[in-house]
C-alpha positions in Angstrom: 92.3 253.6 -144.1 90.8 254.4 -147.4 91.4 252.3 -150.1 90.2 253.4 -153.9 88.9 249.6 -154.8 88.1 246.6 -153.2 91.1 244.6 -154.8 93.1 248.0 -153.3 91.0 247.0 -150.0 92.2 243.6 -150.3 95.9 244.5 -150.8 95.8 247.1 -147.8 94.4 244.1 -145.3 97.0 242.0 -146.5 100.2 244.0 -146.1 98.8 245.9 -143.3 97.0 243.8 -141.5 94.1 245.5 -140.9 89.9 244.5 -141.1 87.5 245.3 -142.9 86.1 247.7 -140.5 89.3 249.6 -141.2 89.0 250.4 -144.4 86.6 252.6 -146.2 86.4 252.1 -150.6 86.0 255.2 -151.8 87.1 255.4 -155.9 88.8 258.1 -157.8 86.1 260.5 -159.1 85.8 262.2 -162.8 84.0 265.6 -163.9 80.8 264.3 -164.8 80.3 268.1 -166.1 83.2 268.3 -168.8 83.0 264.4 -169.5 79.4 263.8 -170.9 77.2 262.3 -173.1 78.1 265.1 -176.3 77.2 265.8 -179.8 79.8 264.2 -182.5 78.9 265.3 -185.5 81.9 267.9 -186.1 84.5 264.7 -185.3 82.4 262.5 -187.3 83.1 264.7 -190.4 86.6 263.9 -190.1 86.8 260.3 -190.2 85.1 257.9 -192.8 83.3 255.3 -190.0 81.1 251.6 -190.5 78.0 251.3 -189.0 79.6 250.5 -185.7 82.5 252.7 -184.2 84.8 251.3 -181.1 86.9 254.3 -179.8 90.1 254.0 -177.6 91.7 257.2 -175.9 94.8 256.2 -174.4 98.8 256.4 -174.7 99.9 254.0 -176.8 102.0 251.6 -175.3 102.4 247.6 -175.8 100.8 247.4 -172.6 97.5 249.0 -173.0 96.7 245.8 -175.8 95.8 248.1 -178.6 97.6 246.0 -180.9 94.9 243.3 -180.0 92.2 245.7 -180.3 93.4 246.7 -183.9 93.7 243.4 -185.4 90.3 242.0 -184.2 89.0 245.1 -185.9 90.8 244.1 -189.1 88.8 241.0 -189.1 85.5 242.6 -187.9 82.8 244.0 -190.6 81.1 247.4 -190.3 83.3 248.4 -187.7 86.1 251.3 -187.3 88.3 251.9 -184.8 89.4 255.6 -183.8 92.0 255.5 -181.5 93.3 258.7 -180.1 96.4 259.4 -178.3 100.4 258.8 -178.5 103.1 257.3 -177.8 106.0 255.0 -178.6 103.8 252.3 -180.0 102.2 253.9 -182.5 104.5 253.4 -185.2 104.0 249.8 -185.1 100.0 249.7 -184.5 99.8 252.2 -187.9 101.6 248.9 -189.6 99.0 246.7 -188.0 96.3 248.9 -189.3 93.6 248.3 -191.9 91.3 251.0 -193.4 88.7 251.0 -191.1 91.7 252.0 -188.3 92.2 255.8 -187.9 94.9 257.7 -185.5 93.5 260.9 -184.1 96.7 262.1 -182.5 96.8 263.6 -179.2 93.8 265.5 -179.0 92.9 268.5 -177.1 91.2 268.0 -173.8 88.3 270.2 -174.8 87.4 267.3 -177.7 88.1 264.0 -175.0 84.4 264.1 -174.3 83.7 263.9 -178.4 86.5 261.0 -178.8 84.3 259.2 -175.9 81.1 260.6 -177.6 82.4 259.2 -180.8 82.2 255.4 -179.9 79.1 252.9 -180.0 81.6 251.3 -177.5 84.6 252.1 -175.9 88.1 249.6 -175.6 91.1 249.3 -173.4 92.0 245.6 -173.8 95.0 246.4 -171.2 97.1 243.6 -169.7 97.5 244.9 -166.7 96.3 248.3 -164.5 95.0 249.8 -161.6 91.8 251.6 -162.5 92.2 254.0 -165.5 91.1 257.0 -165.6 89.9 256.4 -169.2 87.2 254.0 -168.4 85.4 256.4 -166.0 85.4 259.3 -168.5 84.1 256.7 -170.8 80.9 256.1 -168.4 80.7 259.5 -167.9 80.3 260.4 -171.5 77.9 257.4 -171.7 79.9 254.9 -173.3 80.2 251.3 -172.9 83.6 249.8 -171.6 85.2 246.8 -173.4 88.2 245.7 -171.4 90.2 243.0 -169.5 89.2 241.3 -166.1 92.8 243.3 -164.3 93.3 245.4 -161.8 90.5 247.0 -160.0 88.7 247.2 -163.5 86.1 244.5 -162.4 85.4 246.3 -159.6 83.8 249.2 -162.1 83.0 247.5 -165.6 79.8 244.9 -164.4 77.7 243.5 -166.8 75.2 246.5 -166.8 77.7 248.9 -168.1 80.0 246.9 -170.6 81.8 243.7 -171.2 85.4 242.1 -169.6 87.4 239.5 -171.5 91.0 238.2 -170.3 93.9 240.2 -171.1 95.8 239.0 -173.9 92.8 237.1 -175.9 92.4 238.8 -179.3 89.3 236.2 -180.3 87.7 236.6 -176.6 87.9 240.6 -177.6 86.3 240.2 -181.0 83.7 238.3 -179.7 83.0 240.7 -176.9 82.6 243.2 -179.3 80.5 241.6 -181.9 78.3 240.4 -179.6 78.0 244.3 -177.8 76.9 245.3 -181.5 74.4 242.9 -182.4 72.2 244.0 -180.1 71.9 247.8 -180.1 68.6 248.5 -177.9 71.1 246.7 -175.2 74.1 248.4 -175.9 72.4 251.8 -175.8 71.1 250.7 -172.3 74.4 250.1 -171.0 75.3 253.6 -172.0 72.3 255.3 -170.2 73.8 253.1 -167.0 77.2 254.3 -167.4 76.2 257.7 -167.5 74.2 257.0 -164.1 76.8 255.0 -162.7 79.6 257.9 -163.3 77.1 260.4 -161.6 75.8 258.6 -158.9 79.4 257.0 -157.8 82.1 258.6 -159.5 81.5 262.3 -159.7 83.6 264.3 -157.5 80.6 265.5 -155.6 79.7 261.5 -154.5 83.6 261.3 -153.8 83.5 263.8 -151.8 80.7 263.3 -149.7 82.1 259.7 -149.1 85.0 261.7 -147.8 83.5 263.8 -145.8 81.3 260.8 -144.0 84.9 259.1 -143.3 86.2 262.0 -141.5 82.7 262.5 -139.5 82.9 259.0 -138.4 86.7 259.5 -137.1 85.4 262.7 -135.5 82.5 260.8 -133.7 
């Protein structure tokens, strides 16, 4: 069996009733190539941004805890927020939304690696989810993750690469997040181990090769 997390591991053993020895974790993978560290400068133009920048790429749904992420903004100094993406709760967060808050839109895929760019810190404060996609093209573009201890998120986000705060907990994300920018030197070492982490166990040629030694070991 191959299971994409060890909380997927876990549920696999349970409901199947299988053993470790079963199961072999191998995650989803991201194009390390397209989604990388990039220069920002054109986006930068666009947008009037503080000293510190916190980017989220997602759809916007309650869900996802963007509305969280936007109000502990609104309380936060020298900090923007650029979200980018769509969806049916948009509407509402734009209400939410002081002047240091800017919508992007959906944005074309050649710019994701820009939005991800963008950010001193990257934020999906989500209540509940698997593994998102998001969060590896974050690391891959050399961004630090802010999210929420759900899902198979813990599993990826560890101290070296970013912060986790329960779901739900607008004060526990502010805090996250003012503590990530008051120390810089730190924060741009947890980018340089993102970007390392995403190659060296998320890039589709490491997920492959995982692959690849599963099915050798079943043809033994």
């Amino acid at each position: 069996f191959i299971a994409l997390s060890k909380g997927n591991a876990d549920d696999q053993k349970n409901y199947l009733s299988v053993s470790d020895e079963q199961i072999s974790i191998i995650p989803n993978g991201v194009d390390t190539e397209f989604f990388k560290p990039s220069d920002t400068e054109e986006i930068e133009e666009r947008y009037d941004l503080k000293e510190n920048v916190v980017v989220a790429v997602s759809r916007l749904v309650e869900y996802k805890g963007h509305g969280l992420l936007v109000e502990a903004v609104n309380e936060m100094e020298d900090t923007s927020l650029v979200i980018a993406g769509d969806g049916p709760f948009k509407d509402e967060l734009e209400e939410k939304a002081g002047e240091d808050v800017h919508f992007a839109g959906r944005v074309p895929e050649e710019e994701l690696p820009l939005y991800y760019s963008l950010g001193d810190a990257f934020s999906l404060p989500t209540f509940g989810e698997g593994l998102p996609l998001s969060i590896l093209e974050s690391m891959a573009s050399g961004t630090p993750v802010l999210s929420t201890k759900v899902g198979s998120i813990p599993d990826v986000v560890t101290e070296d690469v970013g912060r986790l705060v329960e779901p739900e907990d607008q004060e526990a994300l502010k805090k996250a997040l003012e503590e990530m920018f008051s120390d810089k030197e730190n924060l741009e070492d947890m980018g340089s181990n993102c970007r390392e982490k995403a190659v060296n166990e998320y890039s589709w040629p490491s997920v492959v090769e995982k692959t690849e030694e599963v099915y050798e070991d079943l043809s033994s």
